[in-house]
N, C-alpha and C positions, 0 to 999 in steps of 0.2 A: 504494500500500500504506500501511495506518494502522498504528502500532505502538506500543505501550504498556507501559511498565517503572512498575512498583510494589512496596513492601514493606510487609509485616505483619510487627507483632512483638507474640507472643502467651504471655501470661505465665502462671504455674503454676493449677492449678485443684486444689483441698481438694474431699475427699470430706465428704456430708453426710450419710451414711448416720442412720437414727434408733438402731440401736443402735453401740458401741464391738468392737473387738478383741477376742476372748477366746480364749485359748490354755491347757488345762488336761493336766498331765500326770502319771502315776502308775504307780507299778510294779504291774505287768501279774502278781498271784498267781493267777489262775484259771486262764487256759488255757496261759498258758506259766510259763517259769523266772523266780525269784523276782526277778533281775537286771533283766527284758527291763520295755521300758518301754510304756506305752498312751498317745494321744495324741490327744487330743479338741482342735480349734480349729473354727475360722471358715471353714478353708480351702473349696473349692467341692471336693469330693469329687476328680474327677478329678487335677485339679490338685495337691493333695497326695500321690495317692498315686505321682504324675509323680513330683514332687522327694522320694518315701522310696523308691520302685522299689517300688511295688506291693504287693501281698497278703503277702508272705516279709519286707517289712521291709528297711532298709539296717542297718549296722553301725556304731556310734559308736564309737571306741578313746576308749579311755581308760587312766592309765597302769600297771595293773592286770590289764583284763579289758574283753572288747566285750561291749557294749549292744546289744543287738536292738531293735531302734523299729517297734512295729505303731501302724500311722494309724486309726481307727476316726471319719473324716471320714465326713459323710454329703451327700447335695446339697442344695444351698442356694439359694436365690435371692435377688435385689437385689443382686449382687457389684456390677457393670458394671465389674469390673476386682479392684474391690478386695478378693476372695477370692479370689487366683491367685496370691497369695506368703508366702512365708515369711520373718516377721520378725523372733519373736524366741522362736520355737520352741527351737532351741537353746538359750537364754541361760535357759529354763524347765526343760530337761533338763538341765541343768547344774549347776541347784540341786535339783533332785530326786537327783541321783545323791550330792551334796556334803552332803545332807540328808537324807536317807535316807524321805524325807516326800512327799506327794503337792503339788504348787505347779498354782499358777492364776495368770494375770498377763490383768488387764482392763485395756484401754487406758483411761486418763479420754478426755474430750474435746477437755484439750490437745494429750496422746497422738497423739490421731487425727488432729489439726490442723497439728500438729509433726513428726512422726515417720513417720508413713503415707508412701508414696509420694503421688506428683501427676501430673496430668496433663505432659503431656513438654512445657515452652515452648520455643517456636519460632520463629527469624528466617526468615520464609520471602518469599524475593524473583522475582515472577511477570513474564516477560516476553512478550506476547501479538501477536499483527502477523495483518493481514488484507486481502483487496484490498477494492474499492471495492464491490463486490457484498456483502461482509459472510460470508467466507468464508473461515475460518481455515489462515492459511498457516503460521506458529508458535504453539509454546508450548509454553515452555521455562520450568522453575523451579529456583530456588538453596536450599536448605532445612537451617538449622542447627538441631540437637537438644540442647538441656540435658537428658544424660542420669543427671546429678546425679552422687554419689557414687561409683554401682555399676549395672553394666551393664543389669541386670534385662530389660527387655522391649523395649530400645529397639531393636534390630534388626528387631524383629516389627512394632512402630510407626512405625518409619521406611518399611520395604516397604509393610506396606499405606496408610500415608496417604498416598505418592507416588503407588505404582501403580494405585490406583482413583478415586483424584480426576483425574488426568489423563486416565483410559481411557474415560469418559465422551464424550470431544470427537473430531471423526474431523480429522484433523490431518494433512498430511505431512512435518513437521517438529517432533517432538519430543525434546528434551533432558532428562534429571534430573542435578544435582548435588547429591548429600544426605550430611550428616555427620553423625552423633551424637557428642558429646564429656563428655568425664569431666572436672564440675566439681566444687569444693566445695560447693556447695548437697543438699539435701536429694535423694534419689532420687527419678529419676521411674518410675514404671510403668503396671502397663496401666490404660485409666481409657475407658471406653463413646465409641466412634468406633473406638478405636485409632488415633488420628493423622489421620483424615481430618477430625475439626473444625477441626483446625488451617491444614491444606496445603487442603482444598476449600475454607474459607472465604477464602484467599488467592483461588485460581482465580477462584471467582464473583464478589469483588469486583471481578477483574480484567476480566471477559468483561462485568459492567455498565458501568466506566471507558470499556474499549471498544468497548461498542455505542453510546454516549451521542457519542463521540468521530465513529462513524462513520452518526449521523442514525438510527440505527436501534433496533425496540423492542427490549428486553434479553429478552420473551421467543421474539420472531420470529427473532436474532439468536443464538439456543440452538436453535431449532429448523431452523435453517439447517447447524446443528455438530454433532448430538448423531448418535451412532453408531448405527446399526438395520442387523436382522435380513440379514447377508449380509457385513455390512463388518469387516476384520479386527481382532481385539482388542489394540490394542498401547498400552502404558502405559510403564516401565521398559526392556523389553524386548516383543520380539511370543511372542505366548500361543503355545504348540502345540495343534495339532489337536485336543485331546483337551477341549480350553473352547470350547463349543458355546453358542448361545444356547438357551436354552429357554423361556422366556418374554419377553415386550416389553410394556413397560406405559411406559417415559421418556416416551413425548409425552402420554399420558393425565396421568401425574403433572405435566408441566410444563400442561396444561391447568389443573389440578387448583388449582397453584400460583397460578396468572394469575388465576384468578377468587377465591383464597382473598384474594389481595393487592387486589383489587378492592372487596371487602366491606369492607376495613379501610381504605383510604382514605375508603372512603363514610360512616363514621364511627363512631364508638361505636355497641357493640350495646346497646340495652335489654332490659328483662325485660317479659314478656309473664305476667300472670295466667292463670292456665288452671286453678286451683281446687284448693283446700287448701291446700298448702303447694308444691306442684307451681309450677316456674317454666320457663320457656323463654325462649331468649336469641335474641333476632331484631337484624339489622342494618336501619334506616333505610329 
C-alpha cells in the first residue's frame, strides 16, 4: 500500500465584479403607509426576499413605531456569490428613518475590496493510500475555515466543498474533519465553487502526488477511482435512495481533460488568418 499526506493553504479571494455595491432606500408613499420603507439593492432577487421574508415585508422596531420593509429586488446576474447578502442595508435604513430623506450608499472600489465578503480560506490537509494496482483504499481530509467575523454562509461552504469533492472517488474508507471558525479578519461568504475550489483542489493535487508516487498516469489513475452508474454515492455521509444518477459524462470529461492538457504541453497556440479581421487559434 502507497500512502500520501499533504497540505494546502489557501488564502482569501476579492471579488472583481465590473460594477460596485448599490443599496438604495426610500419611504414607500405610493402603495403603502407613509412610515413603510422600499428597498432597491444589488441583492439576487431570491435571496433578499429570503432575509426580508418575502412579499408582506419583515418588521424593523424602532423606539417609536415598526417599519414595514418591502424589497422590490429584481434578478440579477454575474452574482457568483456576491448578490446573496446583506451588508449594509440596514445601516441605509437607518438613516433614512433618522433623516426622514431617501439614502443611496454605493460601495467605491475600496469598498468592494475591503469590506465585501471573500472567498472562505482554507487549511485543508489531504490524506490518500492505495495498493499497488493503483486503487484507492483511503481518503481522508482535515479542513479548517476562516469564516471571518460572522457566520454568513460558511456552513453551506463547508458541506458542499467537503461532500462533492470527495464523492467523486469510489473509496472504502472515507473520513471528513471540517471546522469553520470565527476570526477577526474580514467575513467570508458565498463566492462561485462554494468551497469546492478550495477542498477539490487539495484532493486533485493529492491523487496527482499519488499517482506519480505509484508509477502511474494521473489520468489512468482517476479512471481506475472515479465512481459510475451503479456505485453508491457517499461523501460526508452515504446519500439516501432518493440521489439517483441521471446522467454520466466523468470519463468523457476526464477524456476531455487529457487531450485538452495534451494541446498545451504541445505548445503555444498560434493565430491562423482566415480573412478580414476573423482569426483562429490553432495548436502546433
Amino acid at each position: 500500500m502507497i500512502e500520501l499526506t499533504g497540505r494546502i493553504v489557501l488564502g482569501p479571494h476579492r471579488y472583481g465584479k465590473a460594477e460596485n455595491r448599490v443599496v438604495r432606500i426610500v419611504r414607500d408613499t405610493d402603495r403603502h403607509e407613509i412610515r413603510d420603507l422600499s428597498v432597491s439593492s444589488c441583492l439576487h432577487g431570491d435571496f433578499d426576499a429570503a432575509h426580508l421574508e418575502g412579499d408582506q415585508g419583515t418588521v424593523l422596531p424602532t423606539d417609536s413605531q415598526k417599519q414595514t420593509i418591502y424589497s422590490y429586488a429584481k434578478e440579477k446576474g454575474g452574482g457568483f456569490g456576491a448578490k446573496q447578502e446583506m451588508l449594509v442595508e440596514d445601516v441605509v435604513a437607518a438613516a433614512v428613518l433618522r433623516t426622514g430623506r431617501p439614502v443611496q450608499w454605493e460601495f467605491t472600489r475600496s469598498d468592494q475590496l475591503t469590506v465585501a465578503p471573500c472567498r472562505h480560506p482554507m487549511r485543508v490537509d489531504v490524506t490518500l493510500a492505495a495498493d499497488a494496482d493503483g486503487v484507492l483504499t483511503a481518503l481522508v481530509i482535515d479542513v479548517l475555515a476562516d469564516a471571518g467575523a460572522y457566520g454568513n454562509h460558511s456552513p453551506g461552504v463547508m458541506f458542499h466543498g467537503c461532500t462533492e469533492s470527495i464523492a467523486v472517488y469510489r473509496c472504502p474508507n472515507k473520513r471528513v474533519d471540517a471546522e469553520s471558525v470565527y476570526t477577526n479578519n474580514r467575513p467570508s461568504g458565498a463566492f462561485r465553487g462554494y468551497g469546492l475550489g478550495q477542498v477539490i483542489f487539495a484532493v486533485e493535487s493529492a491523487m496527482d502526488e499519488l499517482a506519480g508516487k505509484l508509477g502511474i498516469d494521473p489520468y489512468e489513475f482517476r479512471r481506475r477511482n472515479i465512481i459510475v452508474p451503479g456505485d453508491p454515492l457517499v461523501a460526508a455521509h452515504p446519500e439516501g435512495a432518493d440521489l439517483t444518477y441521471g446522467s454520466y459524462g466523468l470519463d468523457q470529461c476526464l477524456d476531455l481533460a487529457e487531450r485538452a492538457m495534451a494541446r498545451t504541453a504541445a505548445g503555444p497556440r498560434r493565430p491562423v488568418i482566415t480573412g478580414g479581421s476573423a482569426r483562429v487559434w490553432r495548436w502546433p
